[in-house]
C-alpha positions in Angstrom: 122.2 70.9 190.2 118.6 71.7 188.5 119.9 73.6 185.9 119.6 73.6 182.3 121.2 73.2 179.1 120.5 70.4 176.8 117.2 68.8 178.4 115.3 65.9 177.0 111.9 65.0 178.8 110.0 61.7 177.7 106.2 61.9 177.8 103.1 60.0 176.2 100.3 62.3 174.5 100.6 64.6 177.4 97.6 67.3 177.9 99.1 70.7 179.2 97.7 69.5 182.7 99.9 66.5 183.0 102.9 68.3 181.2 102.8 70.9 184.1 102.8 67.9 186.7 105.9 66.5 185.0 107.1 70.3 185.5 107.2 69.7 189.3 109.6 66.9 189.5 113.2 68.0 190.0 115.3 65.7 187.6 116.3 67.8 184.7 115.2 65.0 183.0 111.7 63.5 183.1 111.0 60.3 182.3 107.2 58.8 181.5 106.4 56.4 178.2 106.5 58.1 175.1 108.3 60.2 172.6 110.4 63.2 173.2 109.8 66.3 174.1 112.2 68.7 173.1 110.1 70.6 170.9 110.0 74.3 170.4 109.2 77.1 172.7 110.7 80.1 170.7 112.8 80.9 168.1 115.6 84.5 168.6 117.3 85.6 165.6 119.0 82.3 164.5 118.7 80.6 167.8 116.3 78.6 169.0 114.6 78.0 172.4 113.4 74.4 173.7 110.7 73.2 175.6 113.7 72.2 177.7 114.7 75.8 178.1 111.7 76.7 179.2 111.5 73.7 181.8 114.7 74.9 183.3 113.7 78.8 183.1 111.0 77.8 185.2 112.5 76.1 188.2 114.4 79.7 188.0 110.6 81.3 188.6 107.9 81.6 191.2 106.8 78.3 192.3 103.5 79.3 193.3 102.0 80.6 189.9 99.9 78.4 188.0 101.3 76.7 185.0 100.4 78.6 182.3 101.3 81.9 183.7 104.5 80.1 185.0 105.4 78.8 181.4 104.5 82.1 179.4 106.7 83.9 182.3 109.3 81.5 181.6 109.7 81.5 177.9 109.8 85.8 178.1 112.7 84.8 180.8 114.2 82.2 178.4 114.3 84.8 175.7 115.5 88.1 177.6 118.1 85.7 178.7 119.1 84.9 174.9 119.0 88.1 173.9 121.7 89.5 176.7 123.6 86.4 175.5 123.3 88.0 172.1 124.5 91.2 173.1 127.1 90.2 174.7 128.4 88.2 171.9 128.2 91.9 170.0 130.1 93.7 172.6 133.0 91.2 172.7 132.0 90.0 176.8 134.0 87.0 177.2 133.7 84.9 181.1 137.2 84.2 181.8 137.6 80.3 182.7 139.4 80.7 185.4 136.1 82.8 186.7 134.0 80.1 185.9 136.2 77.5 188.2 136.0 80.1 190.9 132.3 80.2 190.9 132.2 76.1 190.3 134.3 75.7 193.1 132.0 77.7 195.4 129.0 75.8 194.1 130.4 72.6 195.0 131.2 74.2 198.4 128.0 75.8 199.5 126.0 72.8 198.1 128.0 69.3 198.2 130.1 70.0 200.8 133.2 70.5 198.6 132.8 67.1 196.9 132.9 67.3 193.1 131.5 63.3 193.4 128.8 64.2 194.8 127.8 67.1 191.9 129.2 64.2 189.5 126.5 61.6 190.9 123.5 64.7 190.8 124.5 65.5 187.5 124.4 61.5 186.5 121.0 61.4 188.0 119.5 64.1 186.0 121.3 63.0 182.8 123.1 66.3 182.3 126.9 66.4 181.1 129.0 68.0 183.3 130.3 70.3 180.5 126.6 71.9 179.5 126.0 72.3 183.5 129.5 74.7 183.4 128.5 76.0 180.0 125.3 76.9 182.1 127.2 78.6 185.0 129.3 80.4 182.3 125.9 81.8 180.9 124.7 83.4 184.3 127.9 84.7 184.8 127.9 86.7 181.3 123.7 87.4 181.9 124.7 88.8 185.4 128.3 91.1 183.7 125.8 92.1 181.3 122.8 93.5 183.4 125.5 94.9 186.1 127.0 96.7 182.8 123.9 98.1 181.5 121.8 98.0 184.5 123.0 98.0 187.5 126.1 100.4 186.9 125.4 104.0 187.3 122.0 103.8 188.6 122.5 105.9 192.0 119.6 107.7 193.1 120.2 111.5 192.8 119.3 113.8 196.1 116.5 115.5 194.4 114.8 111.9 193.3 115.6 110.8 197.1 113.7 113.7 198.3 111.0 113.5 195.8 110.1 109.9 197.2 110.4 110.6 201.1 107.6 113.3 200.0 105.5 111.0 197.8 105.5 108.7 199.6 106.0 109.2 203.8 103.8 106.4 205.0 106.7 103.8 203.5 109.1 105.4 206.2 107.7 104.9 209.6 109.2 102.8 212.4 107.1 100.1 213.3 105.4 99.2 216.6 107.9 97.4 218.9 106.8 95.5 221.9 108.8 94.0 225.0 107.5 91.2 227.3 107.9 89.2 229.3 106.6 85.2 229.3 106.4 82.1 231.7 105.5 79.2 230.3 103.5 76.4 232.7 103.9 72.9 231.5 101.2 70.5 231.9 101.7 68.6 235.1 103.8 65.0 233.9 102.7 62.8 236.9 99.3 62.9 239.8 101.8 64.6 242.2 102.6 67.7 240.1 100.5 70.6 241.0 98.1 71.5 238.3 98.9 74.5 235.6 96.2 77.0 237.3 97.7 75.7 241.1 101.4 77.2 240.3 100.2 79.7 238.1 98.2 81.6 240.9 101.3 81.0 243.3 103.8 82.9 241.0 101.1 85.4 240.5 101.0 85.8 244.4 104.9 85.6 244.4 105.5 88.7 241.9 102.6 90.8 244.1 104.4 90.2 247.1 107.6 92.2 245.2 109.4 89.0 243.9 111.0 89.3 240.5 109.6 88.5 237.0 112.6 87.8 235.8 113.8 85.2 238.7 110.8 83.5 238.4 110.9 83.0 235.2 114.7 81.7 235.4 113.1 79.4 237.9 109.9 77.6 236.6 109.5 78.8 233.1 109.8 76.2 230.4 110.2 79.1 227.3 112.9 79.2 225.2 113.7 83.1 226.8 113.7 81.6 230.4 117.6 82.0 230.6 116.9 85.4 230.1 114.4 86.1 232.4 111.7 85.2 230.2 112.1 88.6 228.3 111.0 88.6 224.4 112.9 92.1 223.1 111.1 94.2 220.4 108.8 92.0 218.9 105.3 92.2 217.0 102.8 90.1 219.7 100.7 89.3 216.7 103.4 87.6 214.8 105.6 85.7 217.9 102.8 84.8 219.9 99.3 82.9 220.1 96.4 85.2 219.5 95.1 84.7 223.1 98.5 85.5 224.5 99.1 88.6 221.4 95.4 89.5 222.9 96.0 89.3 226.6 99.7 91.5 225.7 97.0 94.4 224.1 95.4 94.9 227.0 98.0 95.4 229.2 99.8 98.8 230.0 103.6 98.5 230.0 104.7 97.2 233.6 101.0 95.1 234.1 101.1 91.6 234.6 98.6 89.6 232.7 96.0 87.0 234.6 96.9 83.5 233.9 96.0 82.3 230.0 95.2 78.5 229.9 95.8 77.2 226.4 96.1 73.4 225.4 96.8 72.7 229.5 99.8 75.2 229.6 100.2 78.3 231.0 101.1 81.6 230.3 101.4 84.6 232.5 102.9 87.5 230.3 104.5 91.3 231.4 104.6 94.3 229.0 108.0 95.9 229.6 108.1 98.3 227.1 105.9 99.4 224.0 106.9 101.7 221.2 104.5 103.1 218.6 104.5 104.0 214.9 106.7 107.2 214.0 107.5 108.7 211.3 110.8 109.2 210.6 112.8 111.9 209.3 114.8 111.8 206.4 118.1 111.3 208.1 116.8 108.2 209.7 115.4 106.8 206.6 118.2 107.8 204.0 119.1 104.4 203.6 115.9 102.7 203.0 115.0 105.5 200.6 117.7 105.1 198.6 117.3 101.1 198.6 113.3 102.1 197.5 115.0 104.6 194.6 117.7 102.6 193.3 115.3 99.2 192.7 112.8 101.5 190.5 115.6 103.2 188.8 117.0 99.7 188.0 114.0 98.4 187.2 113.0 101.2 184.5 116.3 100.8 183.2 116.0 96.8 182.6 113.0 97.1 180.8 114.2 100.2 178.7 117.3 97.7 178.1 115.3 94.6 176.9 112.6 96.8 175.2 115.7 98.2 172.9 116.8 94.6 172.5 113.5 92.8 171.5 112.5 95.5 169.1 116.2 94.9 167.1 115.3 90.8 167.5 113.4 88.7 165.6 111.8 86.7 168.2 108.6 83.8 168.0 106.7 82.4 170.6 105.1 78.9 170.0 102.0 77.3 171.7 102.1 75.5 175.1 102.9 71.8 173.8 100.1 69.9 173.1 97.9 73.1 173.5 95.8 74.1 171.0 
């Protein structure tokens, strides 16, 4: 319900430090003591961007950038996006309404449970009219007809550009390192009469020497979330599911070895390496389809900014100053 349209934002004399901290609250509208701030940002063609926009453009954007690079990457976002609205004013692309009630409708699904009331009471909150918050949805509908138009359409990676990248660039096309083990997890003892974590760890290691199973073991005393299935972990990267005592422990192991008990935080671990498979490259056959995925994104890429090039060199576009920034 964060999105955009007519946006007013109250503020005292606000430095570009606290203006960025009024950036982070969610309400469309921000409210503080002072005047308003629904100054310019830009200005394209005839149109004109707010401080607003920009606000809006930004919650669009990477959260993790620092404010001015998220504010200047905002306002070129704020006028791309009026510029495709430009074109397609020139090219006659109309969003049908009973599109925009479609896509509405599945807004209101996905994200209040169906309940126009509850988009009604988010919109109240954030002091946006219902009618500029479908006007908005109408505008990323056209913005996203546009770029599949001029973009998107047509740009299928030919064989010879497929093959071109598979040779450039082989090391992007390589299975990656797989490992399968095996885990039972020890809990602390809860009470004086429990035996202690290293006590039934050196049993079950005893137990699986004298031929017993891993995985009915596991089944039996294991308190992992995979001790249903026998403890077994499929095809994972030790590094990123495990500890790196137990990722350690796993490295050391050759596929069928059963690690020595690991003590860490009072539980224990006792792991198996069941199967291990290593970095290969694969041939162009296996990798067709993440070639062309690698193609296609540069192809549309170089045609987006070919696109928006043509468009801002026909525009007349401005760029003001960060408020309050001199």
């Amino acid at each position: 319900a964060c999105a955009r349209a007519r946006v007013l934002v109250f503020y005292p004399a606000m430095k570009t430090g606290s203006f960025a901290a009024a950036l982070g609250m969610c309400a469309i509208t921000v409210l503080a003591q002072g005047a308003t701030l629904d100054g310019l940002a830009a200005k394209v063609n005839d149109a004109v961007i707010t401080v607003g926009d920009v606000v809006n453009e930004m919650r669009r954007g990477d959260s993790k950038q620092d404010f001015r690079t998220a504010y200047s990457n905002a306002v070129e976002e704020a006028v791309n996006r009026r510029l495709i609205l430009d074109a397609a004013v020139g090219k006659k692309l109309e969003m049908q309404e009973w599109l925009v009630d479609n896509r509405v409708r599945e807004i209101v699904k996905d994200n209040f449970g169906g309940d126009m009331n509850k988009l009604n009471a988010q919109l109240a909150q954030s002091k946006v009219a219902l009618t500029d918050w479908r006007n908005q949805i109408r505008d990323d509908m056209i913005v996203n007809a546009m770029r599949f138009q001029m973009v998107d359409k047509g740009a299928d990676p030919s064989p010879a550009e497929m093959h071109t990248e598979y040779l450039m660039h082989r090391d992007r096309y390589c299975s990656e390192a797989k490992t399968t083990v095996s885990v039972i997890l020890l809990r602390p003892p809860a009470d004086d009469k429990t035996p202690s974590v290293t006590t039934r760890g050196e049993e079950i290691l005893g137990r699986l020497a004298a031929g017993e199973k891993f995985a009915d073991l596991a089944k039996a005393f294991s308190a992992d979330s995979h001790a249903k299935d026998g403890g077994q972990w499929k095809d994972v990267k030790p590094e990123e599911a495990f500890r790196p005592e137990i990722a350690d422990a796993i490295s050391k192991l050759k596929v069928g070895e059963v690690s020595k008990l690991v003590n860490l935080d009072g539980w224990g671990f006792i792991v198996r390496k069941d199967a291990e498979t290593e970095n290969r490259q694969l041939s162009f056959a296996d990798a067709y389809d993440q070639i062309a995925r690698n193609v296609r994104k540069r192809l549309v890429k170089a045609r987006h900014d070919a696109w928006i090039a043509r468009l801002r060199a026909a525009a007349f576009i401005k760029v003001y100053p960060i408020p309050d920034e001199k």
